[in-house]
N, C-alpha and C positions, 0 to 999 in steps of 0.2 A: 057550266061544265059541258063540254060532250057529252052525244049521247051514245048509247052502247052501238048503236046501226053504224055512227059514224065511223067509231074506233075501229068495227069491226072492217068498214067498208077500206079504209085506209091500211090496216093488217094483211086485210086479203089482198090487195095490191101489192104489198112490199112482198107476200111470200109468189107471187106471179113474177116479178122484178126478180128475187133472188132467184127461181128458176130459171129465168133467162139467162141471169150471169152461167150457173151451170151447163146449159147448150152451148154458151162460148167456149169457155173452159172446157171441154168435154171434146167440142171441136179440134181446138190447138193441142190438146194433149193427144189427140188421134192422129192429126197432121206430123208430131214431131216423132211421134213414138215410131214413125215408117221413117223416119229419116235420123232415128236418134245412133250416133257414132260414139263411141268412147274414146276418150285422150288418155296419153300416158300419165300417172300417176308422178309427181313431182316430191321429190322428199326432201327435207330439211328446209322448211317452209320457216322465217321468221317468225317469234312469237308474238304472238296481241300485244299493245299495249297496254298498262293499266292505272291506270291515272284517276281512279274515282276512289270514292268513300270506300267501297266493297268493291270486290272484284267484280266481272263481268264473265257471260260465258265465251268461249271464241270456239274458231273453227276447229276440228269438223264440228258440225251442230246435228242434230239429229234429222235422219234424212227421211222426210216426211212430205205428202202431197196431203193437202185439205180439199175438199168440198167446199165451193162457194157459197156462202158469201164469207165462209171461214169465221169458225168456232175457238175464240181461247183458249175453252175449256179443251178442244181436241187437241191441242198441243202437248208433243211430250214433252219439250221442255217451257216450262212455265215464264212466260215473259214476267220480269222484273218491272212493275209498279207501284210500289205501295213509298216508294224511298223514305226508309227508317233512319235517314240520317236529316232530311230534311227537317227544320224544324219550322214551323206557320210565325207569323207576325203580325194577323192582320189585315192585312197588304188588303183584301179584299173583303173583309168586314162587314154586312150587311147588305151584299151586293146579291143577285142572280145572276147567274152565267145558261145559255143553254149552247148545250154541245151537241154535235151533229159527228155521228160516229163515235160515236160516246161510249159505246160496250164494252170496247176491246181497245190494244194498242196502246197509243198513243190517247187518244182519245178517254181511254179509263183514266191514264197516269196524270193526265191535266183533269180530269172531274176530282181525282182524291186531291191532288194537293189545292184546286181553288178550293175544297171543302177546307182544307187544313187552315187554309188561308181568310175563313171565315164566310164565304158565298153557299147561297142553296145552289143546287144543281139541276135542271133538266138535262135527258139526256133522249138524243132521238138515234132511233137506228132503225137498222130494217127487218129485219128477221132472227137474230140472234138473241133469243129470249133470253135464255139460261145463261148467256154472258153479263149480258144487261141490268141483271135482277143480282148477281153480283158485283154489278158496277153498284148499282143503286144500295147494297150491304157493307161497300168500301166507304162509302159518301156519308151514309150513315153513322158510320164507327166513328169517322171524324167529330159528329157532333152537329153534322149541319141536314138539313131534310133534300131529296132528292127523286124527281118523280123520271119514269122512262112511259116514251110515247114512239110506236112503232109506225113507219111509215118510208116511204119514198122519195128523197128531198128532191129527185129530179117533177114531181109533179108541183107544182106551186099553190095548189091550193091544199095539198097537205104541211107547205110551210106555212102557209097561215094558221092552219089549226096548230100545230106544235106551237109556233108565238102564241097562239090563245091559249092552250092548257098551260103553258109558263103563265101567262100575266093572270091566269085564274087562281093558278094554287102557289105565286108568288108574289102577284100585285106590282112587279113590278120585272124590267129587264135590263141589264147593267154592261151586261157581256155576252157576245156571239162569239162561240168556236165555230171556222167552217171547216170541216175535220174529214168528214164522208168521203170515200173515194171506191172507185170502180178501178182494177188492173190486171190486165192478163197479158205477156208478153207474145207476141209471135215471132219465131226466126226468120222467117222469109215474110215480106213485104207485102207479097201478094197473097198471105194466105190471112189479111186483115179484111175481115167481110165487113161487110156496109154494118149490119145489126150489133157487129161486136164497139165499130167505129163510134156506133152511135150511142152506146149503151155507156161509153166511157165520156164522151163529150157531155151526156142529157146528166151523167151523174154528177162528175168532177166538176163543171162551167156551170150548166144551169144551174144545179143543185145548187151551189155557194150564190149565185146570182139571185134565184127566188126567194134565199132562206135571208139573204140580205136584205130584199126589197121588203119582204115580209117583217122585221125585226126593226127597221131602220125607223118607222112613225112614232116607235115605240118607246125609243132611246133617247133620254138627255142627255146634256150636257154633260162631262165627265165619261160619257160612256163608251166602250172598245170593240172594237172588231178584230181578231185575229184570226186570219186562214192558214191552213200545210199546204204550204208548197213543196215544193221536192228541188234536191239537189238537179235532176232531170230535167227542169225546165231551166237549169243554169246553164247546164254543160249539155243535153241534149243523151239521150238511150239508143242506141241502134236497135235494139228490141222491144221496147215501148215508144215507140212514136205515136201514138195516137196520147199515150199519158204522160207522156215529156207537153206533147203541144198543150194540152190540160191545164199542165203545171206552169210552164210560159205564160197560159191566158191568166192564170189565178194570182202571179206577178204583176202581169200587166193589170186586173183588176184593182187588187190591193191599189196602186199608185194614183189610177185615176177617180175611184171611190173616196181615200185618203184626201187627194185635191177637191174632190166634190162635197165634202163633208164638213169640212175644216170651219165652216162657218157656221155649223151647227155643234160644233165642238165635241165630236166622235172622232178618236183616233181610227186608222187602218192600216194593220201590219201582215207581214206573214211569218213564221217558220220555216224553212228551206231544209228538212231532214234529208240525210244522205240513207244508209240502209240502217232499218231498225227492225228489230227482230219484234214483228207482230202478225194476227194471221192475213194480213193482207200476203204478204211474199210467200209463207208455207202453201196458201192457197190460187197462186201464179205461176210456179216454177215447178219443176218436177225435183221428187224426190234427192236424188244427185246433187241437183243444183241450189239446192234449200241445203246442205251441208257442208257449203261454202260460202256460204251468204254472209257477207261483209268482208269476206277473206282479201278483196283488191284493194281497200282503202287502205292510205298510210298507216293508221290504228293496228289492221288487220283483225276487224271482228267487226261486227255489227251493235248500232248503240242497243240498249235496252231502252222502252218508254220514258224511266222513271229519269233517265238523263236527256230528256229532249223536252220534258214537262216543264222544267222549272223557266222555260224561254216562252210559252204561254204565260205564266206568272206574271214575270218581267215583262210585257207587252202587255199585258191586261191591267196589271195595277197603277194607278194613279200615281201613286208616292217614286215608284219607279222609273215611269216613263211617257214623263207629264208633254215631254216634246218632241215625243219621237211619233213619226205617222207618216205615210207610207214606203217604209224598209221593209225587205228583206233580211232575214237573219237565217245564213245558211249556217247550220250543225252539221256537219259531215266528215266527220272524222281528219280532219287535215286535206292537206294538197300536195298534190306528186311535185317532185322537183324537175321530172320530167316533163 
């Protein structure tokens, strides 16, 4: 087991790390606020769609700016993760998964249902305690055990310790989420500083890159890799270009990992989500702009977690998805006809 220096040594880093993100953040929101214009207001705006089990929330959303690295718990409208219409099968029975961005999001919505689904869960993140320590009470309810380990996945020998406190208090690793993501939008081009450029590359690229290389000795036969990708690295952001390119390389990873692996017989896939109401975007955009988030896709609203979960499932489980390895699977609420 670790010892307490270590944990500590690796905690104080991730809360130095999420400081940084807030000097970015802090940055671009000062940049824009001198340049922020208002648009005319557009009425009789088509409704959401609604196509799931339960409804969904749609736009307006509650217009809200977060503090990075962005808190669940700080949202006033509570992202939808727990999917109570879902029902487990097993799919993943016996297994460990560790999840990377695991607190919140998307990343909570896949640690319940692998729980439901029968796997213990690790969960690593960086500084969001109070999110975390409710993931690990979600994981729990299921039935299945779940530890959280706080750290920085852009350093790589904090990915190795997270694989070690997994194979210490599971014995074993079945399944990698690479989940973790750094994004802050800029509107002008130039006002993408070197520290902010690189903060998104060392988290998004390296981060999935270490926690793989760290993970992969560990993995037999049978075992999966699924990363998020973003509909951005399909189609490209004019105000995320540094995490559109991110999301491209995490594509491009997936494929050639996938071909590199294939004879050790580990799948490698991604998720391709379009906009999902988590605190990564409350804590990106400014308030205005966080109350129309998802409003451009054909849908018109933004997915909830608990509907972008069940495509980790499906990629992680054996019974499921015995021949599929390195895909893409974009979720993104449809496609314009335009």
């Amino acid at each position: 087991m670790a010892d307490a220096a270590t944990k500590d040594r690796f905690a104080r880093a991730a809360e130095q790390t999420a400081a940084a993100e807030r000097a970015i953040q802090d940055d671009i929101d000062r940049k824009e606020k001198s340049k922020e214009k208002s648009k005319p207001k557009q009425d009789n705006e088509p409704r959401a769609m609604q196509a799931g089990a339960r409804r969904y929330p749609e736009p307006p959303l509650p217009a809200q700016h977060l503090r990075k690295p962005g808190n669940e718990s700080d949202l006033d409208l509570a992202p939808m993760y727990d999917a109570p219409h879902y029902k487990g099968s097993d799919k993943l029975k016996g297994k460990v998964a560790l999840i990377t961005g695991g607190d919140s999001g998307i990343g909570r919505a896949v640690a319940v249902l692998y729980a439901r689904e029968g796997a213990d869960v690790a969960i690593s993140y960086l500084s969001e305690h109070k999110d975390a320590e409710e993931t690990k009470r979600a994981v729990e309810k299921e039935g299945c055990r779940c530890i959280v380990i706080s750290g920085d996945v852009a350093d790589p020998e904090f990915c190795k310790e997270a694989v070690k406190r997994t194979l210490d208090a599971f014995g074993r690793l079945d399944v990698l989420v690479n989940n973790a993501a750094f994004q802050e939008h800029v509107k002008d081009f130039l006002d993408l500083a070197p520290e902010h450029f690189d903060r998104t590359l060392k988290t998004n690229l390296y981060g999935y890159f270490y926690m793989a290389q760290a993970a992969v000795p560990h993995m037999k036969e049978g075992a999966s890799i699924v990363m998020t990708g973003s509909v951005t690295g399909l189609l490209g952001n004019d105000k995320l270009l540094d995490y559109s390119m991110t999301k491209g390389g995490i594509h491009a990873f997936v494929r050639s990992l996938a071909t590199h692996l294939v004879d050790k017989g580990i799948r490698v896939n991604a998720v391709a989500p379009g906009p999902v109401w988590t605190p990564l975007n409350p804590a990106d955009r400014d308030a205005k702009g966080v109350s129309k988030f998802g409003a451009d896709t054909p849908m018109k609203r933004p997915a909830q977690p608990e509907e972008i979960a069940p495509a980790f499932v499906f990629l992680a489980a054996p019974s499921c998805s015995s021949y599929i390895t390195g895909e893409i699977l974009p979720i993104i609420g449809g496609y314009s006809g335009g």
